[in-house]
C-alpha positions as a printed Julia matrix, in Angstrom:
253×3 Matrix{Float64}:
 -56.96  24.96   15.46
 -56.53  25.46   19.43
 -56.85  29.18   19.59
 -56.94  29.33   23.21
 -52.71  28.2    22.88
 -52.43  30.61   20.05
 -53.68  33.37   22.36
 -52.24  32.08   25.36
 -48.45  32.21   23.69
 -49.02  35.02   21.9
 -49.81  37.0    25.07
 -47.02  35.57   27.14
 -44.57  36.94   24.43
 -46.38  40.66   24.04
 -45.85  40.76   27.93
 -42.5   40.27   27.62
 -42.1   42.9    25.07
 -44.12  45.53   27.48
 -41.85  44.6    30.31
 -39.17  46.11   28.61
 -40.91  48.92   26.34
 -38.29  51.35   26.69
 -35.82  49.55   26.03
 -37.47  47.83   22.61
 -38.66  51.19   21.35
 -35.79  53.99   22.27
 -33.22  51.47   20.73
 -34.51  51.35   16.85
 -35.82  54.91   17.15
 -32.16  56.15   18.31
 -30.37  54.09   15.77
 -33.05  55.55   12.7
 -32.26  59.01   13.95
 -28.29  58.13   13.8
 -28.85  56.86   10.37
 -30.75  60.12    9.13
 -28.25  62.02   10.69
 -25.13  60.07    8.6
 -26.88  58.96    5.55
 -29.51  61.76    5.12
 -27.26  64.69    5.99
 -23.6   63.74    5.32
 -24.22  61.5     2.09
 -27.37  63.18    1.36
 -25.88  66.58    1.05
 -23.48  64.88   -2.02
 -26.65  62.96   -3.26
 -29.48  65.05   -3.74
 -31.99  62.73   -5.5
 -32.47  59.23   -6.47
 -35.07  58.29   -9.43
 -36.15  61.52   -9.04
 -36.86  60.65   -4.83
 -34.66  62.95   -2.22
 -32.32  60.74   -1.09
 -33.51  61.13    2.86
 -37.06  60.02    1.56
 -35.74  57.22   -0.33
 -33.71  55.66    2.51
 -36.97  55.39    4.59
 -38.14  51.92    3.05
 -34.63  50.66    3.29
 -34.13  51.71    7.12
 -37.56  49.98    7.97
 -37.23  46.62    6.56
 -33.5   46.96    8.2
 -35.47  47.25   11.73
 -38.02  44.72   10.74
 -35.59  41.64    9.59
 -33.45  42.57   12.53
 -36.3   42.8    15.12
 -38.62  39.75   13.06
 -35.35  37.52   13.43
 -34.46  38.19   16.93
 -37.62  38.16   18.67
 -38.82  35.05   17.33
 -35.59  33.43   17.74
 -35.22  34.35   21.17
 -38.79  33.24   21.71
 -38.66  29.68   21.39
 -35.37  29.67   22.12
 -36.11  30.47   25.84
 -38.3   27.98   26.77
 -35.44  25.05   25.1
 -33.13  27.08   27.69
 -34.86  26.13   30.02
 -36.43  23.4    29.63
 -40.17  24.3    29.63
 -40.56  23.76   25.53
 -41.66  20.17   26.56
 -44.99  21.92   28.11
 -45.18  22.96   24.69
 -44.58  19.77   22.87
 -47.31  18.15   25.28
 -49.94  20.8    25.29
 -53.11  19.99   23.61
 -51.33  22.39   20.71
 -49.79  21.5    17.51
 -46.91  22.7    15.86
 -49.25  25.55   13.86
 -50.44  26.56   17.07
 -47.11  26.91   18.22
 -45.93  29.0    15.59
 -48.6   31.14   15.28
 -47.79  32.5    18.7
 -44.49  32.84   18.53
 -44.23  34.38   15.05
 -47.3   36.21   15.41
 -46.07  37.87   18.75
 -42.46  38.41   17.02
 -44.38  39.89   13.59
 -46.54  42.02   15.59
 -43.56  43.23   17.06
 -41.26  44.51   14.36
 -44.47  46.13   12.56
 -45.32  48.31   15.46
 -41.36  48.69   15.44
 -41.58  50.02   11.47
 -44.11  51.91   12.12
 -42.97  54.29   14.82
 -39.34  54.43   12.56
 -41.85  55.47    9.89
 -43.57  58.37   12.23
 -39.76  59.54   13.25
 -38.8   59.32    9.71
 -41.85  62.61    9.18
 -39.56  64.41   11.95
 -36.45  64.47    9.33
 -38.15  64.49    5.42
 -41.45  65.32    3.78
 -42.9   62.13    2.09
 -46.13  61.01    0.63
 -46.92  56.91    0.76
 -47.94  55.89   -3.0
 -49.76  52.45   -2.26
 -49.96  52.68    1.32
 -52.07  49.46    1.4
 -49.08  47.63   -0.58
 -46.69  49.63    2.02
 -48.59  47.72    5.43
 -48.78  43.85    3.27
 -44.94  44.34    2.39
 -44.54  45.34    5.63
 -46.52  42.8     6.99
 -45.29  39.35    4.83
 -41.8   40.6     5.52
 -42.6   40.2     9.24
 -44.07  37.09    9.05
 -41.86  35.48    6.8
 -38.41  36.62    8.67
 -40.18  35.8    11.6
 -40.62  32.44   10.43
 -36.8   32.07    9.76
 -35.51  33.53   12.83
 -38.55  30.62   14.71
 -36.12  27.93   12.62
 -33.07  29.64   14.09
 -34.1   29.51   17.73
 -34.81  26.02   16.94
 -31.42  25.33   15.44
 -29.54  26.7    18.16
 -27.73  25.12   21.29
 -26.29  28.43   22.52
 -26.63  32.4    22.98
 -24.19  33.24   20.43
 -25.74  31.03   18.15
 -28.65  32.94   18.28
 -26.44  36.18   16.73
 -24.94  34.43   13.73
 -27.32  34.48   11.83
 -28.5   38.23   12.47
 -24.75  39.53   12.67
 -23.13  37.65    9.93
 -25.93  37.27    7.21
 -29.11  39.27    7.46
 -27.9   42.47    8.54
 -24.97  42.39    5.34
 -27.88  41.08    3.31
 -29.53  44.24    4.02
 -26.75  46.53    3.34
 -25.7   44.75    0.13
 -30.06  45.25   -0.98
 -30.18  48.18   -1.73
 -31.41  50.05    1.67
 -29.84  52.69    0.96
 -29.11  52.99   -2.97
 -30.81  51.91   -5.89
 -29.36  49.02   -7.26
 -29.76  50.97  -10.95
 -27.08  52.86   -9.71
 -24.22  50.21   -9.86
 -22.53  49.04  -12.74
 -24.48  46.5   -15.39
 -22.1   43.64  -13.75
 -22.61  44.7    -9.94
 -26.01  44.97  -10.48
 -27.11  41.67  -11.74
 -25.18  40.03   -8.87
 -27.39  42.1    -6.45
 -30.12  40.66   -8.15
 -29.0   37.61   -6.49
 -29.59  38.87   -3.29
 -33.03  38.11   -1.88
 -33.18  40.84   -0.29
 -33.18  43.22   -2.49
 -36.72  41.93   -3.9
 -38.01  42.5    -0.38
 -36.48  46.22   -0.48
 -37.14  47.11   -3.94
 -41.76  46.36   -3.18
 -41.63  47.92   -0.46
 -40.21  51.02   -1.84
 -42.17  50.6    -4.79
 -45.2   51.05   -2.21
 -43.7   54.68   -1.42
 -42.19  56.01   -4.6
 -43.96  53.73   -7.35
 -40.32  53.03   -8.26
 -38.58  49.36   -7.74
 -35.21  47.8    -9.12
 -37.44  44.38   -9.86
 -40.8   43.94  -10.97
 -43.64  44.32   -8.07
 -44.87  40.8    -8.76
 -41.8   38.93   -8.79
 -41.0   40.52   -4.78
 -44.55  39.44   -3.92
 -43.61  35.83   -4.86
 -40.25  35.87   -3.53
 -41.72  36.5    -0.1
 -44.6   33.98   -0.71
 -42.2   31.28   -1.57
 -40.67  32.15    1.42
 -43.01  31.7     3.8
 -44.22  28.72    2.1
 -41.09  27.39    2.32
 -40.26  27.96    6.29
 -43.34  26.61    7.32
 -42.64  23.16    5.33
 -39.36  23.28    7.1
 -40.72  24.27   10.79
 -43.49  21.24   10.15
 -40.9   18.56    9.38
 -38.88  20.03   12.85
 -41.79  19.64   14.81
 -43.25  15.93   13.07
 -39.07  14.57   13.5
 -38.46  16.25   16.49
 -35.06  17.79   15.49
 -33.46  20.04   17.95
 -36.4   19.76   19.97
 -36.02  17.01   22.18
 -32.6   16.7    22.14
């Protein structure tokens, strides 16, 4: 393992995200306080409590891992998509680095990113409710295998794509419904027997439903089987970013 390439990429993107510190912090911390404002007040004042949780405490979890898919997704896809923009991914591809020192930086940076994101969200989110973290251990590996593993998908979109809007699909169109439709901000006991075993198809909701278990001790799946789904995953996207970078696909087209 070439750690001086994991360090030296992993930098380069952390710089970029200083450069524009405003901008990648006042965004998600405006948008959480718009959310508290609509979901806490407006549809909390109808809902009081959920599984016994008040229903601005219990949309925490759900708003986080909503800013940590977005943010895991988006800065790792724009990561290595940049350099195939313009051109200089082939000083990657003939750097003394291979393809796990590659995506170590990049997803590192990117995972690094969206939990220092979460995290703030989660200090903002002491501004609006009182809340005490359960298994706040659980809470930061959740928070941090989530990361890594969305991360991981949103390196194999930057890969996949051959334009800018590309680069949104994927964010726009499927994660961010994914999210919605998971439970971030109801439990997914609370939908008829039908509904709710076809949100049990959603991945997503396995994600949501450990990491709230982490806060409230209360999940819509069992603990174990959300700590496998998000294993598999990132078992998964690294056997697919490995076979990219051994064929070549997308990357020296």
């Amino acid at each position: 393992m070439n750690w001086g390439a994991v360090r030296a990429i992993f930098n380069h993107e952390m710089a970029r995200f200083f450069r524009t510190i405003t901008q990648s912090l006042a965004s998600p911390v405006i948008s959480t306080v718009l959310y508290f404002v609509v979901f806490g007040a407006a549809i909390g004042g109808r809902i009081q409590a959920v599984e016994g949780v008040a229903y601005g405490a219990f949309i925490v979890p759900g708003l986080m891992m909503l800013t940590v898919l977005q943010q895991s997704v988006s800065n790792a896809s724009f990561g290595i998509y940049f350099p195939k923009f313009s051109g200089t991914v082939y000083e990657l591809l003939v750097a003394p680095a291979g393809w796990a020192e590659v995506t170590l930086g990049f997803v590192g940076a990117a995972a690094f990113k969206a939990v220092i994101i979460a995290l703030i969200i989660l200090l903002t989110s002491f501004f609006f409710v009182g809340m005490h973290i359960v298994h706040p251990l659980w809470m930061l590996s959740f928070l941090i295998l989530t990361a890594v593993g969305f991360s991981l998908l949103g390196f194999i979109i930057g890969l996949w794509a051959k334009n800018f809007e590309q680069l949104q699909v994927v964010p726009m169109m499927v994660i961010t419904p994914l999210v919605f439709l998971g439970g971030a901000f109801y439990s997914a006991s609370m939908l008829p027997p039908f509904w709710e075993q076809v949100a049990k198809l959603n991945p997503v909701l396995y994600l949501i439903s450990g990491f709230r278990w982490s806060f409230f001790d209360i999940a819509d799946v069992p603990v174990g089987v959300s700590l496998i789904a998000v294993a598999l995953m990132i078992v998964v996207l690294l056997a697919v970013i490995r076979w990219i970078f051994l064929t070549g696909w997308r990357l020296r087209e």
